[in-house]
C-alpha positions, -999 to +999 in steps of 0.1 A: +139-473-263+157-461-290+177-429-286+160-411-318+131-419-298+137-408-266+149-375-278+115-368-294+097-377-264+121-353-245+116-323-269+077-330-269+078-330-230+097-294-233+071-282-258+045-291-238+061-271-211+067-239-226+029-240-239+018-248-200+044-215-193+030-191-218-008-202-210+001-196-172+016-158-182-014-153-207-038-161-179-020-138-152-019-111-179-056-112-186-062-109-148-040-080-146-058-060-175-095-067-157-084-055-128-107-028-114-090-004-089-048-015-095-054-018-132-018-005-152-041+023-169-047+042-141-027+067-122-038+078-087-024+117-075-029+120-037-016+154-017+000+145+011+003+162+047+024+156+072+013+175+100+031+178+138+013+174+175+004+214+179-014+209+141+017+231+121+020+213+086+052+201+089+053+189+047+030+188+021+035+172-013+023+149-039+023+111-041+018+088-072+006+056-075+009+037-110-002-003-111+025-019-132+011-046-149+030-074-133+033-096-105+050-094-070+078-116-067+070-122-027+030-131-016+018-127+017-013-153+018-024-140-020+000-130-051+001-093-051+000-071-079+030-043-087+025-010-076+049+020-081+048+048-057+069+087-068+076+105-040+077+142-046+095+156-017+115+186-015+154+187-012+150+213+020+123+190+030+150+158+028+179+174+048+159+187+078+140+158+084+164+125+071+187+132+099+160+125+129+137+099+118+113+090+140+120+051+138+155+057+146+175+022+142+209+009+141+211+021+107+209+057+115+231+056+144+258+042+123+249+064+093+238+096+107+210+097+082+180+074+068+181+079+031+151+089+013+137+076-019+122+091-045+106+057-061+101+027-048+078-007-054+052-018-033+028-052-034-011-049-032-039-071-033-069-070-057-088-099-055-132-108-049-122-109-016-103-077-005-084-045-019-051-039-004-020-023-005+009-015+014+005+021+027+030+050+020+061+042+044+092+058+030+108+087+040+084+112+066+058+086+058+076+056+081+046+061+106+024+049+087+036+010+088+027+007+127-016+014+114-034-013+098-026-010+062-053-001+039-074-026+031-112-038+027-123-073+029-159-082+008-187-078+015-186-045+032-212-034+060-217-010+086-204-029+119-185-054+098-150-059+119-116-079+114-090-082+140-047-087+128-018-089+146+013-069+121+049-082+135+070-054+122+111-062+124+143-046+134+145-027+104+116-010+114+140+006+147+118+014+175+087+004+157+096-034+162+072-060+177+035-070+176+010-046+169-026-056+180-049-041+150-091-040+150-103-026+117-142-017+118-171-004+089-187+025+104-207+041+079-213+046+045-215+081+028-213+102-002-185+131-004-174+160-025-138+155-036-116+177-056-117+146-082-157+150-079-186+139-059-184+103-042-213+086-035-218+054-014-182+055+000-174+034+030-157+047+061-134+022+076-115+028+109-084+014+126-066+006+153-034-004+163-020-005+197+021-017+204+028-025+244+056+004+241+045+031+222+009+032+228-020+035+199-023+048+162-053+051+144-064+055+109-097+066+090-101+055+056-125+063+031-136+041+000-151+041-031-153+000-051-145+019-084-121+039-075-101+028-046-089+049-014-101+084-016-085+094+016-064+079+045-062+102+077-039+094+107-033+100+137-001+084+152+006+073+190+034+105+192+003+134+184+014+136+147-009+135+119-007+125+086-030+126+056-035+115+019-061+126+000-068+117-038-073+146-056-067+130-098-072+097-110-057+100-147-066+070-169-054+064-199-079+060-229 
């Protein structure tokens, strides 16, 4: 073949490449934008309780999520969508409670401290199938990754039930190992919110037990246009904590 040839063919088989590529990113970018619940216009304002074994609030602040319209780099079985989370914590609140985490690891016996974050970027799922996300485990929060993490899976219906098994790592300090998780429908209900009445939200309820430190639960409530209204609690030690959405700004 001659080489002025096999050059073209070469640069015709790049061409045809980079037109595959940007079809591929012009697809996932369409996705993104008809997204219904992590769709980049939308910005979700939760308060956020953290509350001890006696029932003394312990902190209280606020928590945002904002989609990013962009993909995870890592999947778990499905691509997951970006998800910003802003942490709103006090500096008081920081330096009583950073030095005595409850997960307590290697980490903190070496560094006296875990460090808390005020941003950081978490995967979720949006797909026909299911709505999920990882839940709100930085700083005060690390309880939360030893519940089931919030998530639906379609169609929903009272007495509709999933069973998981979450292996959490040695990052995760005491909280390492298996966690045996049940996830059940139990009813279906309207509510008033400070963001407004709710109707024909669905109440979803977890359970996660770990041979060493005993069971969490969780109660979530939610709405298919607007996501989790509300994630409440209640950890294997007595403490509580909750998240409650009280704005959903969207941008016009």
């Amino acid at each position: 073949m001659p080489i002025r040839q096999s050059i073209t063919l070469i640069l015709t088989s790049i061409l045809l490449s980079l037109c595959f590529v940007s079809t591929k990113a012009q697809e996932d970018t369409t996705n993104l934008d008809s997204l219904q619940i992590w769709n980049a216009s939308k910005k979700y304002i939760y308060d956020a309780f953290y509350i001890d074994s006696i029932g003394d609030t312990i902190t209280k602040e606020q928590i945002i999520i904002q989609p990013i319209r962009k993909m995870h780099k890592y999947k778990i079985a499905e691509d997951q969508i970006v998800l910003k989370y802003i942490y709103n914590y006090s500096e008081a609140d920081s330096a009583r409670l950073a030095p005595n985490p409850v997960n307590g690891n290697e980490w903190t016996q070496q560094n006296g401290s875990m460090k808390w974050l005020k941003t950081v970027r978490e995967g979720a799922i949006e797909t026909n199938g299911s709505v999920w996300l990882h839940p709100f485990r930085m700083n005060q929060y690390v309880l939360t990754e030893i519940a089931p993490f919030p998530g639906v899976r379609f169609p929903l219906h009272i007495n509709k039930k999933w069973d998981m098994t979450l292996t959490v790592f040695r990052g995760w300090g005491i909280f390492k190992g298996k966690h045996k998780q049940t996830m059940i429908v139990t009813d279906k209900k309207d509510y008033t919110l400070q963001i407004g009445q709710m109707n024909n939200c669905w109440v979803i309820f977890g359970l996660s037990t770990h041979k060493n430190l005993g069971t969490s639960q969780v109660e979530y409530i939610y709405h298919e246009q607007y996501g989790f209204l509300s994630m409440q609690y209640k950890f294997y030690n007595g403490q509580r904590i909750t998240f409650i959405l009280s704005e959903l700004i969207t941008d016009s």
